[in-house]
N, C-alpha and C positions, 0 to 999 in steps of 0.2 A: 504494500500500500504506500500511497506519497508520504503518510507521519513516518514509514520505515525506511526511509532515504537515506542513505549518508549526508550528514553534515556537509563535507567535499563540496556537497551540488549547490550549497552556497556560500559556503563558508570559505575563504580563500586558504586561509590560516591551515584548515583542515585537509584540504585539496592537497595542500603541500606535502601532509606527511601519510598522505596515502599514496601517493606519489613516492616518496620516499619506502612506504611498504612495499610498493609493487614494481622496483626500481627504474621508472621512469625518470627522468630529463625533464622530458616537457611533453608536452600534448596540445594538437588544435583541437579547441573546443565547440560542442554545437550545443542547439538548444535541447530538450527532452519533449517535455508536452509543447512547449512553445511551437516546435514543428508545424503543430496543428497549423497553428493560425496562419498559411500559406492558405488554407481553403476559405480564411473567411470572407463572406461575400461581401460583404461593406470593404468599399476598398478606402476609405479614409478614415475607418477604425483598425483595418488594417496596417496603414500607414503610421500609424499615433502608435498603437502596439506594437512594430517595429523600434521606433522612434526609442521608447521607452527600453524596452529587453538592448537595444546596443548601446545608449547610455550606461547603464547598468554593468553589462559587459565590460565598456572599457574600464570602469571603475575599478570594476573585480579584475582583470587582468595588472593594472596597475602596480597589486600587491606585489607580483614576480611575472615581472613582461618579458625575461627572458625563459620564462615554464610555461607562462599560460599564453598561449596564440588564438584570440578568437575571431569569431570569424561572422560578421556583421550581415544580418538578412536585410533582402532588399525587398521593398514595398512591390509587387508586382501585378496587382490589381486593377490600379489606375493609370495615370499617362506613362509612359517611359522615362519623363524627366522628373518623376519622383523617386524613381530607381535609380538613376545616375547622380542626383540631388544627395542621396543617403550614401551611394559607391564614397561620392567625394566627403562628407561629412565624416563616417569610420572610418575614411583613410586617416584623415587630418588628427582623428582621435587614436591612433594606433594601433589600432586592427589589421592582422595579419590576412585577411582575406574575408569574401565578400561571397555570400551564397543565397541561389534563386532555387524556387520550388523546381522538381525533375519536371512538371508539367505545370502549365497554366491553362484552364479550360478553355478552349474553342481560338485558344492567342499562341501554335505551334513557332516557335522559336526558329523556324524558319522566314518567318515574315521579317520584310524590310522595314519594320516598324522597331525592332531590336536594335537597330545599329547603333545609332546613340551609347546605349550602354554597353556593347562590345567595345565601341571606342575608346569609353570613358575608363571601363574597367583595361585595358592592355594598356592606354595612358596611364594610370595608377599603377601599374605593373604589382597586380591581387590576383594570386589564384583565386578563379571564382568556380566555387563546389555546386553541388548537386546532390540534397541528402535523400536518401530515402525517408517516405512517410510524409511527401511533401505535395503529392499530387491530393488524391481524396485519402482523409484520413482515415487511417486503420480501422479504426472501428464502426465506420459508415462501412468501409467495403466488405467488414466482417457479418453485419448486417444481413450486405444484398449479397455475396457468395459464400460466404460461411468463413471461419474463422483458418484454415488449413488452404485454402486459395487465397484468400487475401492476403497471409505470408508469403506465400511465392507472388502472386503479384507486386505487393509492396517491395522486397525484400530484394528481387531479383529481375523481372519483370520491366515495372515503373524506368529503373535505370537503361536499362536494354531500348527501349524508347526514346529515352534522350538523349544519350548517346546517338540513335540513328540518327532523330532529327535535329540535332545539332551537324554531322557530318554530312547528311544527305541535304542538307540547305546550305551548306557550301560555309559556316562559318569561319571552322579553321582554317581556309582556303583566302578568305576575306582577311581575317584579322589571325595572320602567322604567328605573329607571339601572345595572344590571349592563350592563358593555360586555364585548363577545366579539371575539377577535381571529380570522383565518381563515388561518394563518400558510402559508407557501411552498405555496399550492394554485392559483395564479396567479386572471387576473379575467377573463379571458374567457370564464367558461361563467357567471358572475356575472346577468346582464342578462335573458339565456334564460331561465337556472332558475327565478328572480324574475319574468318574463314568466308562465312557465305555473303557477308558482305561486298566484298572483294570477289566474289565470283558472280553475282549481279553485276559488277560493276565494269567486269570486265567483259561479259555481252552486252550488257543495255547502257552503257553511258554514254553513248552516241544521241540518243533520243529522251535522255533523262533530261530534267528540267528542275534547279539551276544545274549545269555541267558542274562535275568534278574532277577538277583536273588527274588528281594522283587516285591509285586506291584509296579506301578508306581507311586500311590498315597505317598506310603514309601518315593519317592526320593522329590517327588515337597516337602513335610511337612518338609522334614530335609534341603533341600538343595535351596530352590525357594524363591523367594517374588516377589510381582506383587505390580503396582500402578494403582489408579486407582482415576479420578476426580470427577465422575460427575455416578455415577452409585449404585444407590440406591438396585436393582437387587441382584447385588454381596455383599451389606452387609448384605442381608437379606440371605443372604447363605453362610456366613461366618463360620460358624460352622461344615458345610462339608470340609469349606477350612482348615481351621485352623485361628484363627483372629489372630497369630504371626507370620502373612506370609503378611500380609497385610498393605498396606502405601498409606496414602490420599496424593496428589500432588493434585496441582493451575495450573502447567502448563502453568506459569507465561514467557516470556509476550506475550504469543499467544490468539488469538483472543477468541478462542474455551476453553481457562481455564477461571478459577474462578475468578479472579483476576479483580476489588479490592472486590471483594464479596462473599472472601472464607469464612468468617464465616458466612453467610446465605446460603452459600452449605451446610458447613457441618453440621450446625441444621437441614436443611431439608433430605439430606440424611441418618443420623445416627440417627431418630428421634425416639425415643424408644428404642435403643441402650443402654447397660447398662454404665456407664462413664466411667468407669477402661476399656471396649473394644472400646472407642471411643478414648481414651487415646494411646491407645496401636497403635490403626491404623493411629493415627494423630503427634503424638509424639513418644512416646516409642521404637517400632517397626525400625523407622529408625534411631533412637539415638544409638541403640542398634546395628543394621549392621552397621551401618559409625563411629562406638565409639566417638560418643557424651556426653558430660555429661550435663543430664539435671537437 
């Protein structure tokens, strides 16, 4: 239940020395329930509710800004220059990066209406994420499909979606250095999806509409990283991904993460892994996109 939270989840002070339990560094941080309110239909309660959780944020990061990286939601309900208005405001407040729901209804992230904040966000040089639980929330979808489909939808699903229609609307083609993060959707459906990606692409992109220039696979390897907890699967296919696209998360302090037993995850799932690529996925990889020095 929410009264049986870890302290952590607000308390900075607290964060620290579970952090400390769970020999963590540092961690980029997302919201939990807040997630939700990517679905709310008011979009300038939407926006005020934004407004308030990255105020807050930067606050709480404040305590130890080189441990806590968060990562500032952007209003995406209303015009686009309320999302670029908020990109520029948590830059300025010290936010490590800057995250839009996986889907926004009936407004496919393909539309020429985005640019602006593609701009605005590769200008501010922010990885801008993509979490899971951001399209319709979980417990609406649990509802209309039941509770064991709306996990794989949400979970796995939802990201597979955005990812196309970010690469199939020609973003990272558009804007080369905007980097996209693919947060808690795990990597093993990674490699597949990218396989037949790349095989549409290479019969029908003649007559596809916007052209893309390279495979698709081109754009996730230069432009993409995914995280992922608990999924043994996607490291054992990391070599089709690329393993400097790749970032272990805890997924701390929700139930379903690692946390306090991230290092018997990652022995068990990186087990035969060579060390410099367990390194790279568990450390390196994110020090490297959030410019960390480690």
């Amino acid at each position: 239940r929410h009264a049986d939270t870890r302290p952590g989840a607000w308390d900075p002070h607290a964060r620290l020395k579970d952090q400390e339990m769970d020999n963590l560094r540092a961690e980029v941080m997302y919201p939990g329930v807040g997630l939700f309110l990517s679905a709310a239909p008011d979009a300038e309660y939407q926006r005020e509710c934004f407004r308030v959780y990255n105020d807050w944020l930067s606050e709480f990061c404040a305590a130890a800004p080189d441990r806590f990286l968060g990562v500032g939601l952007l209003p995406m309900r209303g015009p686009i220059e309320w999302a670029v208005e908020e990109a520029e405001r948590v830059a300025a407040k010290g936010l490590r990066s800057v995250s839009i729901p996986s889907e926004v209804a009936d407004r496919p992230y393909r539309l020429a209406e985005y640019d602006p904040l593609w701009a605005a966000v590769q200008d501010l040089d922010l990885p801008l994420s993509m979490h899971v639980g951001t399209d319709e929330p979980f417990y609406m979808k649990a509802d209309r499909m039941g509770v064991g489909k709306a996990f794989v939808d949400t979970k796995i699903c939802a990201l597979e979606r955005a990812m196309a229609d970010i690469i199939w609307g020609a973003v990272p083609q558009r804007y080369p250095k905007l980097r996209f993060v693919l947060a808690e959707g795990g990597i093993g459906w990674i490699a597949s999806v990218l396989g037949s990606m790349d095989h549409w692409w290479a019969d029908h992109r003649n007559w596809m509409e916007p052209r893309v220039d390279e495979a698709p696979s081109f754009y996730f390897r230069r432009q993409f990283w995914a995280t992922f907890e608990d999924d043994r699967a996607g490291v054992l296919t990391r070599e089709l991904i690329g393993v400097d696209r790749l970032m272990w998360g805890s997924d701390y302090p929700h139930t379903e993460g690692t946390f306090p037993y991230s290092q018997e995850q990652v022995m068990k799932d990186f087990l035969g892994v060579p060390e410099e690529e367990v390194y790279k996925m568990v450390v390196g990889n994110a020090a490297s996109l959030y410019g960390l020095s480690v």
